[in-house]
PARO-721923 format. One line per 5 residues: number of its first residue (from 1); their letters; for each residue x, y, z of N, C-alpha, C, O. Coordinates in steps of 0.2 Angstrom, whole numbers. Example, Ala and Ser with C-alpha at 12.3 -4.5 7.8 and 13.67 -1.06 7.14 Angstrom:
% PARO-721923
1> as> 66/-28/39/62/-22/39/66/-16/39/71/-17/42; 64/-11/35/68/-5/36/64/0/39/67/6/40
***
This chain:
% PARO-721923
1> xxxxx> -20/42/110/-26/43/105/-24/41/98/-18/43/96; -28/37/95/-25/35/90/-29/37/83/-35/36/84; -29/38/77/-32/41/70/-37/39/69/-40/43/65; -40/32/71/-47/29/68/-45/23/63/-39/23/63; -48/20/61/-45/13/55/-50/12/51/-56/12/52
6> xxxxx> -46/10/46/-50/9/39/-53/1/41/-48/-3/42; -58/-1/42/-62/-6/43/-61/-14/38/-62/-11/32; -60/-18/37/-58/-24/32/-60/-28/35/-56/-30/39; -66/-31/36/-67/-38/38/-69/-43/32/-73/-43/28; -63/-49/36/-64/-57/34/-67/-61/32/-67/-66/28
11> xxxxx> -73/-58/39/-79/-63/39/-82/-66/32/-84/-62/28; -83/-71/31/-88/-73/27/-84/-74/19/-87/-75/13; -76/-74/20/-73/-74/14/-70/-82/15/-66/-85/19; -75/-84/10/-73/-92/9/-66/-96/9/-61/-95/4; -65/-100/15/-57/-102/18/-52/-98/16/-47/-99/13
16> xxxxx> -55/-92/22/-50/-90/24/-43/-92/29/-38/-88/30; -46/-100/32/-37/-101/35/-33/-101/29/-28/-97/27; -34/-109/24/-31/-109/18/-28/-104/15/-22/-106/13; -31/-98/13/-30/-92/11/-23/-89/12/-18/-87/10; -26/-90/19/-19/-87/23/-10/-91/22/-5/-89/22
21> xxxxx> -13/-100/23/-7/-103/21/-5/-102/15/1/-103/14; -8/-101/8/-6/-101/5/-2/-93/1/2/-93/-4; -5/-86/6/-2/-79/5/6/-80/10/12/-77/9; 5/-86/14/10/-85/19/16/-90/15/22/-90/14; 12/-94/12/19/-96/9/21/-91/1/27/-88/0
26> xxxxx> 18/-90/-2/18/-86/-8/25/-81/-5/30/-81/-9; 24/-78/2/27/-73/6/36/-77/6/41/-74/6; 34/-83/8/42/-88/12/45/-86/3/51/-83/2; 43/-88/-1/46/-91/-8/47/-82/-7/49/-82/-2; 46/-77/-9/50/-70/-12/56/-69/-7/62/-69/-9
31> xxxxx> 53/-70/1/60/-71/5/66/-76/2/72/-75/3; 65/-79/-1/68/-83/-3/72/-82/-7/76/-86/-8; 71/-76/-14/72/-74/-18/69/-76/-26/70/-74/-32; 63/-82/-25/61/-85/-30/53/-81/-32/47/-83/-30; 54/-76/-37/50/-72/-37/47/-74/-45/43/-71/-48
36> xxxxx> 49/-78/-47/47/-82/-53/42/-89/-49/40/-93/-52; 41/-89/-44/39/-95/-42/32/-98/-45/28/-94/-47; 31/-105/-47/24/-105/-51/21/-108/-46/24/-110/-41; 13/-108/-48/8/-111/-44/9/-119/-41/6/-121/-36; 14/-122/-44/15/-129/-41/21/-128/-36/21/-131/-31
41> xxxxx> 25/-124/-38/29/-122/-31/26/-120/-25/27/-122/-20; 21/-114/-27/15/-113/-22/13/-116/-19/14/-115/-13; 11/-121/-21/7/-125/-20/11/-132/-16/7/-135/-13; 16/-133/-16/20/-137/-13/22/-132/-8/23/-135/-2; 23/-126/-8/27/-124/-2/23/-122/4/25/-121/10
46> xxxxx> 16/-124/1/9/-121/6/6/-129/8/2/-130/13; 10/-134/5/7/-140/6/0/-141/6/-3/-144/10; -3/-140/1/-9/-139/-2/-10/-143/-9/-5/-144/-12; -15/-146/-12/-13/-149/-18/-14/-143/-24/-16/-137/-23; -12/-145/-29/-10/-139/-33/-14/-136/-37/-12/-131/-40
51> xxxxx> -22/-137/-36/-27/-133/-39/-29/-128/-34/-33/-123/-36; -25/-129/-25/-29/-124/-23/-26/-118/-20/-28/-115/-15; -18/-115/-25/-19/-108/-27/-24/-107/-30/-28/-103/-27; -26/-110/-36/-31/-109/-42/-38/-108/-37/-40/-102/-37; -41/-111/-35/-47/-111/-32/-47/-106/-27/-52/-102/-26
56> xxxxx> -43/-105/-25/-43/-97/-19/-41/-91/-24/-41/-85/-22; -39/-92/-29/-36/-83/-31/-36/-84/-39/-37/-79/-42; -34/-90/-42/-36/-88/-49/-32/-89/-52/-32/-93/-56; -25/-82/-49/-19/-81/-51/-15/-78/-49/-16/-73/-45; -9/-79/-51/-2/-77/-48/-3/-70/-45/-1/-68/-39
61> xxxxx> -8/-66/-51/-6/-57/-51/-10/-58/-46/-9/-54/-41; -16/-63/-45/-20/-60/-39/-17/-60/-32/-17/-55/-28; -16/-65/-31/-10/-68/-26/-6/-59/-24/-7/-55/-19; -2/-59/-28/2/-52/-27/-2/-45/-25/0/-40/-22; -7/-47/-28/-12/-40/-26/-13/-40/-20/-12/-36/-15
66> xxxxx> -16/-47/-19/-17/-49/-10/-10/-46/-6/-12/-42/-1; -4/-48/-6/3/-46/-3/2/-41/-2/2/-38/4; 1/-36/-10/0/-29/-10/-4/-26/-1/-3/-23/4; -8/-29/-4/-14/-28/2/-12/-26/9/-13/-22/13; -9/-32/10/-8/-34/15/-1/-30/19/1/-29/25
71> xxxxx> 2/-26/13/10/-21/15/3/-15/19/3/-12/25; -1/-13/13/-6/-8/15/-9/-7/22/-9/-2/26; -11/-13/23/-12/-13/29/-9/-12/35/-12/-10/40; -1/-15/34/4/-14/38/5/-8/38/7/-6/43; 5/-3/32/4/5/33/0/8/39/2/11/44
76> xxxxx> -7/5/36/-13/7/39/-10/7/48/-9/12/51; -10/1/49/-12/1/59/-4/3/62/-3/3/68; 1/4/56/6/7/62/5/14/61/8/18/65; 2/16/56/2/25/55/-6/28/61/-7/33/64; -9/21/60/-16/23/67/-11/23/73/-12/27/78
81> xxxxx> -8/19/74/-4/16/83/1/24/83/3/26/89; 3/29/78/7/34/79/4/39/85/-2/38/87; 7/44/88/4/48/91/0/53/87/3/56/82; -7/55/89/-9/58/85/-8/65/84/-7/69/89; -9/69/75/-7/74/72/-13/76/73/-18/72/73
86> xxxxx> -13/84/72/-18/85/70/-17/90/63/-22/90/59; -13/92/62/-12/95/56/-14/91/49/-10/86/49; -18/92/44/-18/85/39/-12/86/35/-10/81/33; -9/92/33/-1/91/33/3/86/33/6/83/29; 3/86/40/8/84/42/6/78/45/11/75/49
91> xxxxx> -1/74/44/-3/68/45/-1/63/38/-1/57/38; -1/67/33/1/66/26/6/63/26/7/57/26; 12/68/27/20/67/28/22/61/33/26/57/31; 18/61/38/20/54/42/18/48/40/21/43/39; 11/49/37/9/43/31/13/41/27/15/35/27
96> xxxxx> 16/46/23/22/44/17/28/38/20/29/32/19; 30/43/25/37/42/30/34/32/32/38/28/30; 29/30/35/26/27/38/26/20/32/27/14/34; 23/21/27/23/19/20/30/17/18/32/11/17; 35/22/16/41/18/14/44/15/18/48/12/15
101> xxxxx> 44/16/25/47/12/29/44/4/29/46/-1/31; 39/4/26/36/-4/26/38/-6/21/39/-12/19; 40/-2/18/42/-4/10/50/-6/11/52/-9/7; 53/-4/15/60/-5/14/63/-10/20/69/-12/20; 58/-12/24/60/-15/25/60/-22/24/63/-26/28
106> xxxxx> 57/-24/18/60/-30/14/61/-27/7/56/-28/4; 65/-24/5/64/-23/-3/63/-26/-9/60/-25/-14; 68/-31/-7/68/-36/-13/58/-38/-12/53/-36/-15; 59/-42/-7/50/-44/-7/47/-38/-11/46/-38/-17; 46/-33/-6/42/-30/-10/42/-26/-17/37/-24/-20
111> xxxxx> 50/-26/-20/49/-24/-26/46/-29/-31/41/-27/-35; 47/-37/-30/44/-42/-33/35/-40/-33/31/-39/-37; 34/-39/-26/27/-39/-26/22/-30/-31/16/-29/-32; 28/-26/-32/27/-21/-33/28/-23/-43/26/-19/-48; 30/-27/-44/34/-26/-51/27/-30/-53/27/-31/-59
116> xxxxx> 20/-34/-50/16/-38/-52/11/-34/-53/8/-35/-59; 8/-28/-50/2/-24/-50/3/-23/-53/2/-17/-51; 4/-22/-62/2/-19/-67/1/-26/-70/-4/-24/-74; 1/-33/-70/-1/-37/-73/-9/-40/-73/-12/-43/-68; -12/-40/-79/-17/-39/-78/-22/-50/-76/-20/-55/-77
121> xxxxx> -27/-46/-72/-28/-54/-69/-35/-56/-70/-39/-51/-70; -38/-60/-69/-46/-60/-70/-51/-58/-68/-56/-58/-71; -49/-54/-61/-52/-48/-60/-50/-42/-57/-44/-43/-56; -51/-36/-56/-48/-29/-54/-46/-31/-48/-49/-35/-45; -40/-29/-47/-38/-26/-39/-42/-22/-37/-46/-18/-40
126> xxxxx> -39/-22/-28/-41/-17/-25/-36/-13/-22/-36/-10/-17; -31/-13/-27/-26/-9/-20/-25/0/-23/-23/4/-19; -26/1/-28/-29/10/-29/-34/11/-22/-33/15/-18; -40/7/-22/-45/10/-18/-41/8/-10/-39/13/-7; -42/2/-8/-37/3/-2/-29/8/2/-27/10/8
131> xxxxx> -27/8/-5/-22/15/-5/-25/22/-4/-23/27/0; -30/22/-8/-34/27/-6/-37/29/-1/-38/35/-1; -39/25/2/-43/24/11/-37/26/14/-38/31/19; -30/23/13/-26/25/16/-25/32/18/-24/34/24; -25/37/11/-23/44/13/-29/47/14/-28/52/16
136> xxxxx> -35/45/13/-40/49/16/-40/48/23/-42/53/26; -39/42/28/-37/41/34/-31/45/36/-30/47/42; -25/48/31/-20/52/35/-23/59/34/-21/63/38; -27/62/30/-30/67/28/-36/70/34/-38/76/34; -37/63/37/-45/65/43/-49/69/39/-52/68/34
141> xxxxx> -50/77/46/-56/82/43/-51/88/39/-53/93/38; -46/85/37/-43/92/34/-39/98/37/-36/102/34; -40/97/44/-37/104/48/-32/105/47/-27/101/46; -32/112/46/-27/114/43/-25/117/36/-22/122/35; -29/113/31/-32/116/25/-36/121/25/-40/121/29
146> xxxxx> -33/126/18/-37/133/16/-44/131/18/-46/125/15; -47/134/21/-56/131/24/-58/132/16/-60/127/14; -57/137/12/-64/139/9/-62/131/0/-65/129/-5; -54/127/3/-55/122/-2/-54/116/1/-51/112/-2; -56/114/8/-54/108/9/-57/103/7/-55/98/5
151> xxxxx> -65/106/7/-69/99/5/-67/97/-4/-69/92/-7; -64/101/-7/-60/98/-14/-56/96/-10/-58/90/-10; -51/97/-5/-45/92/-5/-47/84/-2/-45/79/-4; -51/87/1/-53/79/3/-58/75/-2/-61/70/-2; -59/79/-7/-61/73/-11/-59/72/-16/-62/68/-20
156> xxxxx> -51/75/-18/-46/73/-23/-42/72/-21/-40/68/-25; -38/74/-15/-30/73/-14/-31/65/-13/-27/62/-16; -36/61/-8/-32/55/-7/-32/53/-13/-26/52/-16; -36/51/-16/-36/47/-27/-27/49/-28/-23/45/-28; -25/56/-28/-20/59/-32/-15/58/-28/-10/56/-30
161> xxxxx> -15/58/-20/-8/53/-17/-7/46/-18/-2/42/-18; -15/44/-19/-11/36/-20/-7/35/-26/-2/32/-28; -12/40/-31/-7/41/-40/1/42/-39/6/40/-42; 0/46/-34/7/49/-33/13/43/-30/18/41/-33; 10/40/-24/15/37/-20/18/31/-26/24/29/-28
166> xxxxx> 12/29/-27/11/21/-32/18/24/-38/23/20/-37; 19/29/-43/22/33/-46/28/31/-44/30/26/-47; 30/34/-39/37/34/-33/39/27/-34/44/25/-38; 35/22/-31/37/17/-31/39/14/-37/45/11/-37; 34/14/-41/37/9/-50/44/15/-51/45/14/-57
171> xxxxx> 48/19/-49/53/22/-51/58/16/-45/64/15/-45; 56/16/-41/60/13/-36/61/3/-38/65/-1/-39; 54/3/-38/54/-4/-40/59/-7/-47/62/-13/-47; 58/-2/-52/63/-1/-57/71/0/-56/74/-1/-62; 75/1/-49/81/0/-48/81/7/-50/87/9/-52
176> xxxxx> 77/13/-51/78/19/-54/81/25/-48/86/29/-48; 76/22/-43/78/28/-37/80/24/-30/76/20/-27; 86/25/-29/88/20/-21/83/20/-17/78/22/-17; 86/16/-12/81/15/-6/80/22/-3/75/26/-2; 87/23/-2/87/30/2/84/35/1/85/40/4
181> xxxxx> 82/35/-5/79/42/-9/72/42/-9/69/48/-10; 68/36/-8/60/34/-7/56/38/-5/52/41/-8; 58/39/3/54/44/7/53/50/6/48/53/6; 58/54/4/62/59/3/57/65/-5/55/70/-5; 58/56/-10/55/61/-16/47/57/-14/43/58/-19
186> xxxxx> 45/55/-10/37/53/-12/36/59/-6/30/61/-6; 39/61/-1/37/68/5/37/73/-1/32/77/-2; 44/74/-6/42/83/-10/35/81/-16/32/85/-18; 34/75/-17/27/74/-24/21/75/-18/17/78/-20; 20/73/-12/16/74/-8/15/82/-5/10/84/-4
191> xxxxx> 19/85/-5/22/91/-4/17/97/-8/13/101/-7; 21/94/-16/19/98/-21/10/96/-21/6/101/-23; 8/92/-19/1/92/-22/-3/94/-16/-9/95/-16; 0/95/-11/-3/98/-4/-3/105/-4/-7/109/0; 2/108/-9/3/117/-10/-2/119/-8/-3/122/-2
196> xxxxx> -8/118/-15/-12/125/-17/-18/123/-10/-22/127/-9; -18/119/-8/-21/118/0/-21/121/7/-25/122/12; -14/124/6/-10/125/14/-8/132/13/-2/133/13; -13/136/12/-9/142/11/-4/145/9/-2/150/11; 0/140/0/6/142/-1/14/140/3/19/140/1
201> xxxx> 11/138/7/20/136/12/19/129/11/15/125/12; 28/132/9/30/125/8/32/119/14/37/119/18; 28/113/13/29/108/19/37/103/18/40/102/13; 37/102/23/45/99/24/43/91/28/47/87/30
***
């Protein structure tokens, strides 16, 4: 049995194959280590002519945001494909765990891609709200949470984990906190903000 899924449909997003050769190459160049890459490199490496980064996305940061997106959802359907929790606890903590493992397992890429979301682009992202989807999908109906506060938990904690995990990360993306310490300190900030929820005990 698996958690349910946050819904994202394609349909009707203007050249969308394009789209894709062009996030896929954007993706080859960070493997690569070329995390400076410009739109005419993109644009060569997508084999595309060089207006059409430009015409699908704008710009670089958005480009990144897209990547962004795209780790997210690899969050998303491997935390739905898990076996199902029912505790929202501990559907949280597998989220987390679930999350940094996507994150580590390219770093360098996704630090690059982590080091762009603060750069500002011609229009808003969406990866707060998408992050957010996230932990309201690990959170479900709550069970498990103090009854007489869950309908607050669920309408604050997903906003304040995405605050939180995103937080973790710009310390990690920053070469502040190792690989190995990722999961570890984004489970105790996940922890701490689940306290006043869970009867006081502390989750591990």
């Amino acid at each position: 049995m698996t958690h349910g899924k946050i819904t994202t449909s394609a349909a009707g997003v203007r050249g969308e194959p394009l789209r894709q050769r062009v996030i896929d190459a954007a993706e080859r160049l960070l493997r690569d280590g070329k995390a400076d890459f410009s739109m005419r490199d993109l644009a060569a490496e997508a084999g595309v002519s060089f207006a059409t980064p430009f015409n699908q996305f704008g710009s670089k940061a958005t480009i990144m945001q897209t990547l962004s997106a795209r780790r997210i959802d690899t969050m998303q359907s491997r935390f739905v494909a898990a076996p199902l929790l029912t505790d929202a606890a501990e559907r949280v903590l597998l989220a987390i765990d679930t999350a940094a493992a996507v994150m580590l397992e390219e770093p360098e890429v996704n630090r690059a891609v982590m080091g762009w979301l603060g750069t500002a682009s011609s229009s808003p992202g969406q990866v707060w709200a998408r992050s957010t989807a996230l932990w309201t999908l690990a959170l479900g109906a709550g069970d498990g949470l103090v009854a007489a506060r869950r309908d607050q938990a669920l309408r604050c904690l997903p906003g304040q984990l995405a605050f939180a995990f995103r937080g973790v990360l710009s310390f990690w993306t920053a070469g502040e906190l190792p690989d190995e310490a990722l999961a570890q300190n984004a489970r105790e900030l996940a922890s701490t903000l689940l306290l006043g929820f869970t009867e006081g005990q502390v989750i591990r």
